[in-house]
C-alpha positions in Angstrom: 167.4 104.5 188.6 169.6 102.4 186.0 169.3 102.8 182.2 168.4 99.6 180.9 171.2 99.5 178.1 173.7 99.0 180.8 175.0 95.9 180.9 175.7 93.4 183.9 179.0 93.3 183.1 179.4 97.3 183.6 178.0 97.2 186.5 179.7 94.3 188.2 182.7 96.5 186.7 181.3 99.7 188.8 180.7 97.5 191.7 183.8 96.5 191.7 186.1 99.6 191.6 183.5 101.0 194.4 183.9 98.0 196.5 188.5 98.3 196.1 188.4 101.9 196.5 186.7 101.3 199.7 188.9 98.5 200.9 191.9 100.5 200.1 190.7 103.5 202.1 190.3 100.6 205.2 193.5 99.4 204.7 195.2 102.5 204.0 194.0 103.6 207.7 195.3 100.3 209.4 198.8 102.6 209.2 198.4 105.9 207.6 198.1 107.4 211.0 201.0 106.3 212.6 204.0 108.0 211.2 201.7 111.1 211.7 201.5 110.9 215.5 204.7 112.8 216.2 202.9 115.8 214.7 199.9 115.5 216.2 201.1 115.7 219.6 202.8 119.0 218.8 200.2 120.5 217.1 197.0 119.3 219.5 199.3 118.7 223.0 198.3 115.1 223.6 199.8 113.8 226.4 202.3 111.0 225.8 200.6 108.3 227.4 197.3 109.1 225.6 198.6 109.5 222.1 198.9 105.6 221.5 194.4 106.1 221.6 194.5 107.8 217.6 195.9 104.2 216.9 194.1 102.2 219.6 190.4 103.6 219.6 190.3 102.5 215.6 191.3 98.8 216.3 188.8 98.6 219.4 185.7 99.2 217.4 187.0 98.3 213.7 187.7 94.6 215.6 184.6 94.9 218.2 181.9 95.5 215.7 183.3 93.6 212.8 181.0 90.5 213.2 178.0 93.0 213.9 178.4 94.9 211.0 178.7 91.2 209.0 175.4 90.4 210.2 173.5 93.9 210.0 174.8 93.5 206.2 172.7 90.1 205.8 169.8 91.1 207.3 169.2 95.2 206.3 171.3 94.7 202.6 175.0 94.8 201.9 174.1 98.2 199.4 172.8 99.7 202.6 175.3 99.0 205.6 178.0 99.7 202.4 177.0 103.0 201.8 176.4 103.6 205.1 180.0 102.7 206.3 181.1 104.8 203.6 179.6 107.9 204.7 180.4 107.3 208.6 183.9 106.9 207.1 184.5 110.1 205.4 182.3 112.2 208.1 184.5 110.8 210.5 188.2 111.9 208.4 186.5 114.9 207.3 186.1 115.8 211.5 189.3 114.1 212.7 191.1 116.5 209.9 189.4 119.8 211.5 189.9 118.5 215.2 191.0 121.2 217.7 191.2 119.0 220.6 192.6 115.8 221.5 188.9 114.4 222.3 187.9 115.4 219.1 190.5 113.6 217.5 190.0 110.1 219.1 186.1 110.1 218.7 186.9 110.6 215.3 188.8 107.7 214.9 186.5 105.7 217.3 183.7 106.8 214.5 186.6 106.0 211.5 186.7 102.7 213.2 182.9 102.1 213.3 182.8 102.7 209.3 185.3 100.3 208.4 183.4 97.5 210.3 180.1 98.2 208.6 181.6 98.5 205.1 184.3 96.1 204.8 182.4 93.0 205.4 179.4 94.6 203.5 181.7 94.7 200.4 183.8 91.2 200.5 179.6 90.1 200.5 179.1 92.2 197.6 181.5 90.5 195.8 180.4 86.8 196.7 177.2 86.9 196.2 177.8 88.9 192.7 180.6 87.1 191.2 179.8 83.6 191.3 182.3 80.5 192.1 184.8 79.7 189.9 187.0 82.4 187.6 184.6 85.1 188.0 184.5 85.3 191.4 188.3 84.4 192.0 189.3 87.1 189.5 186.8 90.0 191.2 188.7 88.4 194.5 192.1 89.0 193.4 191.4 92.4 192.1 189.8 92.6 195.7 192.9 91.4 197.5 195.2 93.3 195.7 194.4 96.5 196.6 193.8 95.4 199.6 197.7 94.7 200.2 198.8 97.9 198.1 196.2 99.8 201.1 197.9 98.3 204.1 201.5 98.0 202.5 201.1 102.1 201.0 199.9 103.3 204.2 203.6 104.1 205.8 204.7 106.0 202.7 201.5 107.8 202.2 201.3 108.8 206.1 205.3 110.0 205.9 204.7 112.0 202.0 201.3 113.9 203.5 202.7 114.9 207.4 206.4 115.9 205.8 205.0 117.9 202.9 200.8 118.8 204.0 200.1 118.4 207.5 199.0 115.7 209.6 195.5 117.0 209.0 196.1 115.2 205.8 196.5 111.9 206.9 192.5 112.2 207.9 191.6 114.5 204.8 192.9 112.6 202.2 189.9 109.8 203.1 187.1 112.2 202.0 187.5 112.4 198.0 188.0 108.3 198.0 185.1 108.0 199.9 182.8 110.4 198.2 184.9 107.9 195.2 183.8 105.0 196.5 180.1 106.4 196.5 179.5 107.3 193.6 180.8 104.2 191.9 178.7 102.4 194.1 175.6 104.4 192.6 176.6 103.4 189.6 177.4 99.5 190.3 175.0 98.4 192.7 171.3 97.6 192.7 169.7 95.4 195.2 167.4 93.2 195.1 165.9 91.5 198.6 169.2 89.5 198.9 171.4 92.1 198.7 172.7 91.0 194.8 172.9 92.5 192.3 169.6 93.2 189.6 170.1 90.7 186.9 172.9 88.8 188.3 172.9 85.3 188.8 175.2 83.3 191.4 174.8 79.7 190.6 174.0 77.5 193.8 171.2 79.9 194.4 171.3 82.0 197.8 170.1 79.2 199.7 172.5 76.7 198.5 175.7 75.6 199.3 178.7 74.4 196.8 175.8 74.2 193.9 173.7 71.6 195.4 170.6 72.9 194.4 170.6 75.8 192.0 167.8 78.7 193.3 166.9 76.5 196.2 165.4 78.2 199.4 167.6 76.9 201.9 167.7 77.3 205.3 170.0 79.2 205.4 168.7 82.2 203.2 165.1 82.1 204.9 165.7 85.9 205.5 166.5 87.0 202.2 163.6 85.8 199.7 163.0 87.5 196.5 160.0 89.0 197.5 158.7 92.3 195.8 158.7 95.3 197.3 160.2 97.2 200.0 157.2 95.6 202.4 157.8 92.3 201.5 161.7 92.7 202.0 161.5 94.2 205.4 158.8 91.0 206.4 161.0 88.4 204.8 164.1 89.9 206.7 165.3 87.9 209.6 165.8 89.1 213.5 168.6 90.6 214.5 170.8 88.1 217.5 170.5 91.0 220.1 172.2 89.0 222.7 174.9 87.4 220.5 175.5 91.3 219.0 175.9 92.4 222.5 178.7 89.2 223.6 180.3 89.3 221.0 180.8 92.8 220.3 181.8 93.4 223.8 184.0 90.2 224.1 186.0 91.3 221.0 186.4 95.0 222.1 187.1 93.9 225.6 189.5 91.4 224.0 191.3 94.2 221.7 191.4 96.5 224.7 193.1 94.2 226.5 195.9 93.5 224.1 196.2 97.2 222.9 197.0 98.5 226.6 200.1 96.0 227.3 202.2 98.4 225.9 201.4 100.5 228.8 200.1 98.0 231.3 201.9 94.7 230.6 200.9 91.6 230.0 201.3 89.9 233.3 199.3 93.5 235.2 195.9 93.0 237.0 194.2 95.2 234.2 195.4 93.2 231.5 194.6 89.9 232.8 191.6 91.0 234.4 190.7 92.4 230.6 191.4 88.8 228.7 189.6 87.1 231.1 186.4 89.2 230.8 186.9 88.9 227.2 187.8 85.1 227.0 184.5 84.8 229.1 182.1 87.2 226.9 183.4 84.9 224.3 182.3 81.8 225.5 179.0 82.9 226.3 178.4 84.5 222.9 179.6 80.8 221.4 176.8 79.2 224.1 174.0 81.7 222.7 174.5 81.4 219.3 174.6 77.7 219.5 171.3 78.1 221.0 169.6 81.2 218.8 167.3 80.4 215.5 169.0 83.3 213.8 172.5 83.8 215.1 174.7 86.8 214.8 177.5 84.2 213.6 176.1 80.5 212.0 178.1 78.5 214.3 177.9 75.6 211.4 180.1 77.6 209.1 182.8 76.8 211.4 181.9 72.5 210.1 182.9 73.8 207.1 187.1 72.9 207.1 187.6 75.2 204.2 186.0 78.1 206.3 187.6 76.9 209.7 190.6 76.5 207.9 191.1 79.7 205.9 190.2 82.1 209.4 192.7 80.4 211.2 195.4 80.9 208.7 194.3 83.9 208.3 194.5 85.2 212.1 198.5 83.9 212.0 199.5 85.1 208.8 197.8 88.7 209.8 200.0 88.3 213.3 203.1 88.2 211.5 202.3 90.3 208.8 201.1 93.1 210.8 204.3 92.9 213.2 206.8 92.4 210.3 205.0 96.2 209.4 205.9 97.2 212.5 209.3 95.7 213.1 210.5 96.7 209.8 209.3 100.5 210.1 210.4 100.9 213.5 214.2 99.4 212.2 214.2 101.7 209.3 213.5 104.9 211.8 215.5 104.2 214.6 218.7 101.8 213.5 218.8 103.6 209.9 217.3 106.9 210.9 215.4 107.1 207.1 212.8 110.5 207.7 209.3 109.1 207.7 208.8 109.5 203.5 211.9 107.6 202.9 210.5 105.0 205.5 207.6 104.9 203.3 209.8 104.4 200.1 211.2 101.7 201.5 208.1 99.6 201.3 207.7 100.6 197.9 209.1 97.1 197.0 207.0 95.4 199.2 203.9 97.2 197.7 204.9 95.9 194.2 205.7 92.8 195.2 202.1 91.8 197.2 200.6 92.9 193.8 202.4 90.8 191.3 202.2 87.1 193.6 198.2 88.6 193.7 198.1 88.2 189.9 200.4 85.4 190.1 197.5 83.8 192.2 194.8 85.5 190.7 195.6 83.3 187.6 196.6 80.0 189.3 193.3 80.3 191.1 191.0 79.0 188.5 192.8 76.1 187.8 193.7 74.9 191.2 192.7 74.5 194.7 193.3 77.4 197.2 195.5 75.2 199.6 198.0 74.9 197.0 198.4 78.8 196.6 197.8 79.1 200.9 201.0 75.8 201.4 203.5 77.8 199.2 202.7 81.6 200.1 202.8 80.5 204.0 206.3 78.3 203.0 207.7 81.3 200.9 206.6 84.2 203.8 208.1 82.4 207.0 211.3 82.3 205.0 211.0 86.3 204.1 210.4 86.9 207.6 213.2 84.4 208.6 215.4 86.5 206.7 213.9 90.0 207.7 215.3 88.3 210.7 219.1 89.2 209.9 218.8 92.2 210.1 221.8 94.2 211.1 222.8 97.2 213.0 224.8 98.2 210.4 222.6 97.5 207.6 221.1 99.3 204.6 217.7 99.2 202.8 219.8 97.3 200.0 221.3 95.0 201.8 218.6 94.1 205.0 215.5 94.8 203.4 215.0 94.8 199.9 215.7 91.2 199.3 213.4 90.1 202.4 210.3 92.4 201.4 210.1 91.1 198.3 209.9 87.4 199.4 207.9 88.1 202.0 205.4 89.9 199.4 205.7 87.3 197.5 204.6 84.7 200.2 201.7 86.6 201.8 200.3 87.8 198.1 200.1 84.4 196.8 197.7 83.9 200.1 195.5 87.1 199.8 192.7 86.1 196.8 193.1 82.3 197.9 192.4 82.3 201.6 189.4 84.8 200.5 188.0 82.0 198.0 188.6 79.6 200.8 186.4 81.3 203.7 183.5 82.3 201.4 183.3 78.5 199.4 179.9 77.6 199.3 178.8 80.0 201.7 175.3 80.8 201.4 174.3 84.0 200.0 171.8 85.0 202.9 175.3 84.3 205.2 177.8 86.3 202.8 178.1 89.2 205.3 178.4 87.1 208.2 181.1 84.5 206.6 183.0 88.6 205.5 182.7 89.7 209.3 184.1 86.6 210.6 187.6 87.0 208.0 187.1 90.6 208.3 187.6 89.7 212.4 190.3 86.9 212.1 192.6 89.5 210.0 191.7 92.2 212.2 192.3 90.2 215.7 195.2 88.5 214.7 197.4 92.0 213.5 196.4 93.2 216.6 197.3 90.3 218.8 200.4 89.0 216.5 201.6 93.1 217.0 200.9 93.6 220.4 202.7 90.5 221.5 205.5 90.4 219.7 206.1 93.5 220.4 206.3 92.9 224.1 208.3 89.9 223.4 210.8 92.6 221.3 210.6 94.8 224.5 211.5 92.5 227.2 214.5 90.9 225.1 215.6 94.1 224.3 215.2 95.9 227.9 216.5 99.6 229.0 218.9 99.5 226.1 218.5 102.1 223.6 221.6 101.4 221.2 221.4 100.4 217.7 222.8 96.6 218.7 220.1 96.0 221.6 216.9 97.7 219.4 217.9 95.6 216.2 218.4 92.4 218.5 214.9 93.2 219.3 213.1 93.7 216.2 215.0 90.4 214.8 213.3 88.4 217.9 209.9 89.6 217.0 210.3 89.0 213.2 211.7 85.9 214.5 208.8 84.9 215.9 206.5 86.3 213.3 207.7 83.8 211.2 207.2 80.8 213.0 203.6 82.1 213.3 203.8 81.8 209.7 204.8 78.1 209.2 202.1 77.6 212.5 199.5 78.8 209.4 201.0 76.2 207.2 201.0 73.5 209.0 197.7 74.6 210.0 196.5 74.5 206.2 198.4 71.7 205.8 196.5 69.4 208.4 192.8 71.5 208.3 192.0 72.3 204.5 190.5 69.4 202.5 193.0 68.2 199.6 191.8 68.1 196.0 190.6 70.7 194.0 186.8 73.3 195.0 183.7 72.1 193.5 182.5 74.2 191.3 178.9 75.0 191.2 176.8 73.3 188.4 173.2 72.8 187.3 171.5 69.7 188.9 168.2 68.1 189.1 168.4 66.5 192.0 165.5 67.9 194.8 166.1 70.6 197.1 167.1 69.6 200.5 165.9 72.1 203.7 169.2 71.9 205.2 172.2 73.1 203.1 175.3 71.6 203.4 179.0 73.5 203.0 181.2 72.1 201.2 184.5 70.5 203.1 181.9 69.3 205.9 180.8 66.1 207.0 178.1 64.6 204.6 
């Protein structure tokens, strides 16, 4: 067990390096792969049609089971689902590095994918429920949310340094000595307690209260996770899990994804697609009927009263749309108008890498002293115009001259949003609900990349036609970027309109009695 001369602070310290080095290893994965998949169709001869799959299969269950793996965290313990996330993770990149066979390949990024929803929203739930409102927590957040951006930004030049100068097998290896990492820091950080915090940690508000109404209360929301002693008492306390909803809404997200990821070989206007969007739109609803209806839902449909929660996942879903495609835009211009090899494509994010992690200490600081729609107004406003001007782009161009300047306002804009729209969608969310608040923001970020890239690329595609010179492709990407940031100031003016004005409430010691229905803050009293 734990030596009792460690101190809380340690292990909030260990808790939170296990908790980034996980998030980074999710991120990373989000692209790592891709500048890889030339090579892997040489080496294991995938067939051109089914090589887009190593990319695909990992969105279709990292999106579909997002929301489960939120709730599963709740109700069996963040320590547990994170650790067990982890493990699936690095088995997974350990067998995808040592496939011999295309099949083997995609299950193991269909397994990859399956990791990453169990321990992403596990560990933004670690985090709220162990740092509590106010400095602490927005620090641990920004911390959180930088390495989260250095992850996704890194993964192009990490992908294109491994395949040119290791292998492609290396793109999945590298995963297994950050997760075994990630592990044992988590050892050393974590011990929980029936509600998943950590042993002698203290989040004020108590678990079942909401913005600090009523310090240690047993709210109604947190019904599952009483301190009671013993393994016994934990696994009586724990709530049911929302079989129906788990099955909607997982298959109404992955049926959703599926849907989107296949237009770049079905189109979006093809039987299959439509027919999939529909099935999914439908699965959707009737997972929004059920857990309307359910004691215990998968997803607490009253978070969504909450505007600051509302709010922050829809600004979330844009900014993730045009982020995600800007990625993709930017990488594809760099390979096929500039023709950079992949590890000088990757060096050329290298600015935008540096630049999402100083606006993330830029708003790390702010973030204490002032409300998160300030920081989410100005890094939406100063994004759209780094995508706006991503959008001049020339056929002619140069990294100096066409990309440098817009990557770093455009990490500038989306950094300042990272650690804020994280405080946002977790303010005063109950502790029992931590994971399932994670899982929904875990879901908007992951549905909206998906859906921002898929469709803008097709957008890109149709503009651009059977053309194949340098003019017609860079016309192309500057439509999509275009259009990525509109989606953008959509987010703002979103924000803008949704998020409540004034500064968060910080939680504070009361003596008012305990109500048995909690209240989030930024809802209707």
């Amino acid at each position: 067990m734990y030596k009792n001369s460690r101190s809380l602070g340690e292990r909030r310290g260990a808790l939170l390096a296990a908790v980034c080095l996980a998030q980074f290893v999710v991120a990373l994965d989000m692209a790592v792969v891709n500048v890889a998949l030339p090579a892997v169709r040489a080496d294991l001869g995938f067939a051109p049609v089914d090589l887009a799959w190593v990319v695909h299969v990992y969105a279709l269950t990292f999106g579909g089971l997002l929301l489960l793996g939120g709730r599963a965290a709740d109700l069996y313990g963040r320590r547990r689902l994170f650790a067990l996330g982890l493990a699936l993770f690095g088995a997974s990149s350990l067998a995808g590095g040592l496939a011999q066979a295309p099949w083997q390949l995609v299950t193991a990024r269909a397994v990859q994918g399956a990791g990453a929803a169990a321990l992403a929203p596990a560990a933004l739930a670690l985090l709220t429920v162990t740092f509590p409102e106010g400095p602490a927590r927005v620090r641990a957040l920004g911390v959180w949310s930088g390495v989260n951006a250095v992850g996704g930004a890194s993964g192009v030049l990490v992908g294109g340094l491994l395949t040119e100068y290791a292998g492609w097998r290396w793109v999945m290896l590298v995963n297994v000595p950050l997760t075994v990492a990630a592990l044992a820091a988590g050892r050393v950080g974590m011990r929980e307690g029936a509600d998943g915090r950590l042993s002698g940690s203290r989040v004020p508000g108590g678990a079942g209260t909401v913005g600090g109404d009523a310090p240690g209360g047993a709210g109604r929301g947190d019904r599952g996770h009483r301190d009671v002693p013993g393994e016994a008492g934990r696994v009586a306390a724990r709530g049911r899990l929302d079989v129906p909803g788990a099955l909607l809404g997982t298959a109404g997200t992955g049926v959703l994804v599926l849907g989107v990821v296949r237009t770049d070989r079905e189109g979006w206007t093809s039987p299959v697609t439509l027919a999939a969007l529909a099935a999914g739109a439908l699965l959707l609803a009737a997972f929004v009927v059920v857990e309307r209806r359910v004691a215990e839902p998968l997803v607490p449909v009253r978070l969504f009263r909450s505007r600051w929660i509302s709010g922050a996942n829809a600004f979330v879903l844009l900014v993730a749309a045009g982020q995600f495609s800007a990625f993709y835009f930017v990488s594809l211009y760099l390979q096929q108008v500039l023709h950079l090899s992949p590890a000088a494509t990757g060096a050329a994010f290298l600015p935008f890498s540096a630049g999402m992690v100083a606006a993330t200490v830029v708003a790390t600081r702010l973030g204490s002293r002032r409300s998160p729609r300030a920081s989410l107004l100005a890094g939406g406003l100063a994004g759209a115009a780094g995508l706006g001007w991503f959008a001049l782009i020339s056929p002619t161009g140069s990294v100096l001259t066409d990309v440098l300047g817009p990557s770093l306002l455009t990490a500038a804009g989306v950094g300042l949003c990272q650690a804020p729209v994280a405080v946002a969608a977790t303010t005063g969310v109950p502790a029992a609900e931590a994971g399932a608040a994670s899982g929904i923001l875990n879901s908007s970020r992951q549905l909206g990349g998906c859906l921002g890239v898929a469709a803008l690329a097709t957008v890109a595609a149709r503009h651009t036609g059977t053309a194949t010179g340098a003019a017609a492709l860079t016309s192309g990407y500057a439509l999509g970027l275009g259009v990525g940031a509109g989606l953008l100031l959509g987010a703002v003016a979103l924000a803008a309109v949704v998020l409540p004005m004034g500064p968060l409430r910080r939680p504070g010691r009361t003596t008012r009695p305990r109500s048995s229905r909690t209240r989030l803050e930024g809802t209707p009293s």
